[in-house]
Structures are given as C-alpha cells and as structure tokens.
C-alpha positions, 0 to 999 in steps of 0.5 A: 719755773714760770707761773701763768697769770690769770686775769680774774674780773670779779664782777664785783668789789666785796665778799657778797653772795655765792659767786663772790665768795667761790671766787675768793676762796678758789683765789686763796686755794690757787696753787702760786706755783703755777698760776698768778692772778690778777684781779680786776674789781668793779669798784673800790671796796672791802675786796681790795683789803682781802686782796692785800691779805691773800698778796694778791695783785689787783685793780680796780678797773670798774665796770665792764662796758656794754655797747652803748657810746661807740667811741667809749665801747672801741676806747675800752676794747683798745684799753683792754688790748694795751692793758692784757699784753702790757700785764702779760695775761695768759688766760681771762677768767670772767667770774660772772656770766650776766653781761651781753657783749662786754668791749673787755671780752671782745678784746680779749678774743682779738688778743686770742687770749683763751676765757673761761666763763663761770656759770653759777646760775642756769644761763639761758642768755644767748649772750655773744658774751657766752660763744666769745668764751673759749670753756664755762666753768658750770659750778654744777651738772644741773648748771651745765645741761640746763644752760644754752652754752651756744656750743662752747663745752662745759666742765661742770667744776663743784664749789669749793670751801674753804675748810680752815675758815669753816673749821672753827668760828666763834659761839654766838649763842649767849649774844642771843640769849641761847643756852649751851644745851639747847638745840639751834636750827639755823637758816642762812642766806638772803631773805627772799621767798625764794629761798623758802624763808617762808617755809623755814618759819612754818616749820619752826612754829611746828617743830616740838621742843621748848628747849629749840631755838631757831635762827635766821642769818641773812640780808633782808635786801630792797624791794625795789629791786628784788621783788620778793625780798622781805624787809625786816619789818616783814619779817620781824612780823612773820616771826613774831607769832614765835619767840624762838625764832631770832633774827640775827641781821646780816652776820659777816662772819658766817662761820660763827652762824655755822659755829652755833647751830646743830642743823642748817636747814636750806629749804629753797623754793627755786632751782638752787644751782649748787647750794653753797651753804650745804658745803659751808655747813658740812665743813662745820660738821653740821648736818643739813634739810634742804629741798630737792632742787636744782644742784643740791641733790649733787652736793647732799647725799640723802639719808647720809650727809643730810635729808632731802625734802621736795621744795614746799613740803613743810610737813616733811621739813618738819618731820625730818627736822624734828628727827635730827632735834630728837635724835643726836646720834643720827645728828652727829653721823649725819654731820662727820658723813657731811664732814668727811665727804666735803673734804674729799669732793670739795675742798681741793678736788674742785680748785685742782679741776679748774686749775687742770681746765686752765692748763688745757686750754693754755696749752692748746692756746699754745699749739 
C-alpha cells in the first residue's frame, strides 16, 4: 500500500514549548500505514536523537528564509523545488505560523504541493505566509475565530497526549524533601507574568495546611528577550516569604512533576490558546485550577475534569484549590473525569482529525 510523505518543518531542533511537543507526539501517533514523515529541523540538536528513536526520517535543513538577499531568497526556493520533487513529498506541514514569506513555502506553492499551517497561538499576522497555506490546523475554536486566516479555512484540531509517557513517571517527592502523605500542588510551565506565577504564589501562601507543600517546575527564561520572565533569583525572592513553596528548575522529564503532585493549578493571565498542561495533567489522573481564559474553558470541563476561575481572582483559586486539599474524594472524582475524558478527546481523536485533514486535501490536490 502506498504511504503519503509529510514533509514536517518543526520549526525548531528540541522538545521545547507546546508547539514542539504537539508536533512529537502527534509524529510518534501518526498512522506509518498511510503516511511517512519527514522532518526538516532548524538546527542540530537533541530532536534528531528523538527522531532516530521514533525511526523517523530527518533533516536539518536550518532555518527558513525570509527575503532579504535576492540571490539567497531565489537559491532557496530553487533548493526547495529540487528538494520536494527529489523526496517525493506529497503535503508540507508548517509547524509554526510565526514567518512572513518564508522562500521554502513559496516553493512549495509553485510545486502546487498542498500546506497545512498549524496555529497554536491567535494569529493576527496578515502574513503571505497564512494566504499561501492550502488549510490552518487551529489547536482550538478560541485559536480559529480569533485568527485572521485571510480566508484560508480552518479546522480546529485539539492537541494531543501522549498518554503512555504521562501514565507513569517517577516520584520525585523525597529529592525535595516531601512526604508521601502530604499534598502536593504543583505549577508547571514557563516562569512568566503571564502565566500568573505571580497569582500561584499569592495563593499558596494562603492556602491552609502545614502538611501542602507546593511546587514550582518550569524555565526561568531571559529577560532581554521575554520581558516579564522572572530570574530565578526573582523568584527565589517571590518565594521565600514561604517555605512550602520549592522551585524545582526546568524538570525534562515532565511527567515525574505530574507523577508527584495531587492538583495542577494553571492560572494563566493571558489568552492561553489551548492549555497543553491540562491534558498532560488529566492524563496523570490529576485534577486541575486553572483560569477562564482563551482555550481552556474547551479542554477543562468545569466542576467535572476540574475548576474554572476567572484569570487574577486569587481568592477564588484559593478557595477552589483549598477544597481539592480538603477533600479526596472530589479530588479523585475530578481526576478519573479528566482521565477518562482525555482518552476519548485527545489521545487519538485529534491525530485521526488531522490525518482525515491530510487525506482531503491530498485527494483534492489530486483532482
């Protein structure tokens, strides 16, 4: 039987951030029978020993040209050109939609090979980029009506999980000093203002209970590039009024966070477009708080897989998070719901949605 290839640019050479992990997992999930992906990385780097354990094949190609030099921006649409027809690629798949009028997606519109976009943040744009794409993959309604696709149609195509790697992990709870009967609340993600960090700590210094501990996983990035990153010793400083609260550093292996906490809490201050952290924690059993914000009404069921607070409430995240520590069997109800609703919505619902998205505009490429 004859396979499709997928020509993947990842945008990137490393299992860093949401759109980097979506893309692994939903390359390890892809059915082989019917599609072979190629992967085109920016850089050298710890994806391409991911891409040799799942067998898949890669490139690093670097990254994607913007006009700038004519000469180099016509040297890489012709690189393109050869490149596609040479690899027989049947369907591009740009990862990221951040780039203007990169020359590999104008030579794929002139190879007439058919481009999804993924979008995994609103994208305002107006980027050629956006009309050259035949479909957007938007990883969520608030993603699709928010965006200006410049009339090219959406399908809004949930994350996914991978739910063996989330299914077990290891204890971490004796390497910071953590009990086995003591309750762990736990933030996971990058240390910013916008991902309310600040709000995460205000709550845990007024959540009740010398037997909680609380802890905090994630990158503390650099300012000069993200503005409202903290530094660790900013955070170390924000924490400090509170010995319950631990910083844990940036834990690759995410799952082990997941593995040793009872409650997520993801109490976004910005319009999150999906909220990846809720399906990873559901498929850890685990339930979660998190804001009313962009995407994450659509993946937390409130009051079933989880609470919904509005985004700067803290009194509320207290209260509701205060209740999951009081009570373990609304705490464990809450985290079977999340459990089984995650494996029917976005395990393999959402990599069949965009492998049925491939087939219908391979066979209209076709036509």
């Amino acid at each position: 039987m004859k396979t499709h290839k997928i020509c993947f640019f990842a945008g990137t050479h490393g299992n860093w951030g949401g759109a980097s992990r979506v893309l692994f997992t939903n390359l390890r999930l892809l059915d082989r029978n019917r599609f072979t992906p190629i992967v085109l990385l920016s850089a050298h780097g710890p994806a391409e020993t991911l891409m040799d354990e799942l067998g898949i094949q890669y490139k690093v190609w670097g990254p994607l040209t913007e006009p700038g030099r004519h000469l180099e921006y016509i040297r890489a649409v012709l690189r393109t050109c050869i490149w596609l027809r040479q690899q027989h690629i049947d369907l591009v798949h740009m990862n990221r939609a951040n780039h203007w009028r990169p020359a590999e997606l104008l030579a794929t519109r002139i190879c007439k090979r058919p481009v999804v976009t993924h979008f995994h943040t609103v994208n305002l744009d107006h980027a050629p980029a956006t009309r050259w794409s035949t479909a957007i993959a938007a990883v969520s309604s608030y993603v699709a009506q928010h965006s200006d696709t410049l009339g090219v149609p959406a399908s809004v195509i949930y994350n996914t999980v991978d739910l063996g790697r989330f299914s077990k992990g290891n204890n971490l709870r004796s390497r910071f000093d953590i009990e086995a009967d003591q309750i762990v609340v736990s933030f996971i993600g990058q240390i910013r203002k916008i991902k309310g960090i600040e709000d995460f700590v205000s709550m845990a210094r007024q959540v009740a209970g010398e037997g909680v501990r609380f802890l905090i996983a994630g990158e503390c990035r650099d300012k000069s590039s993200i503005g409202d990153a903290y530094t660790k010793e900013e955070l170390q400083n924000l924490i400090s009024s509170d010995p319950r609260i631990r910083y844990c550093g940036y834990i690759e292996q995410v799952e082990d966070i997941f593995h040793s906490s009872d409650i997520v809490v993801v109490p976004s201050r910005w319009e999150e477009p999906f909220g990846l952290v809720c399906i990873e924690a559901a498929a850890a059993g685990l339930p979660v708080v998190a804001t009313r914000t962009g995407g994450l009404p659509e993946v937390v069921a409130d009051g079933i897989t989880g609470l919904l607070v509005e985004a700067g409430d803290i009194q509320a995240m207290t209260r509701q998070v205060q209740r999951l520590i009081d009570d373990a069997h609304f705490r464990a109800a809450l985290g079977k719901a999340a459990r089984d609703r995650v494996e029917h919505e976005f395990a393999e619902k959402p990599i069949h949605a965009l492998e049925d998205l491939y087939e219908s505009l391979l066979r209209r490429s076709s036509d």
